[in-house]
N, C-alpha and C positions, 0 to 999 in steps of 0.2 A: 504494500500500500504506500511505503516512502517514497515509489517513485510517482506514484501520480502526484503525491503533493512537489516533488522535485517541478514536473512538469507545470502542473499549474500556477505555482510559483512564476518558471521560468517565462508562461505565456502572460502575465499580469492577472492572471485569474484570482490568486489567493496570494495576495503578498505577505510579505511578512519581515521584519528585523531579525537578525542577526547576533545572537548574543555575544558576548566575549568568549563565551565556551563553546562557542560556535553553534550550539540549537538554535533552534528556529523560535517567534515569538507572535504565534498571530494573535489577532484581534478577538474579540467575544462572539463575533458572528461567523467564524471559521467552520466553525460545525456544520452552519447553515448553508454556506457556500460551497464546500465540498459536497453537501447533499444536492443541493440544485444542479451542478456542476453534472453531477453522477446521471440524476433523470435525465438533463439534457443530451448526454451523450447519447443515452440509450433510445431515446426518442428515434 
């Protein structure tokens, strides 16, 4: 599953900060956008 979020990331889909320790930090609606993301594909 880390790579679709790599991907989405990469396209502007699901952005996200960078921490020092290099994880990822998205936003509170992250969840929601990955969901949508997913039915659209499938559409």
């Amino acid at each position: 599953m880390n790579d679709h979020y790599d991907i989405y990331e990469e396209k502007g889909m699901l952005p996200s900060k960078r921490l020092s320790n290099g994880y990822r930090n998205f936003d509170e609606n992250a969840i929601e956008k990955v969901e949508l993301i997913q039915r659209l594909v499938y559409i």
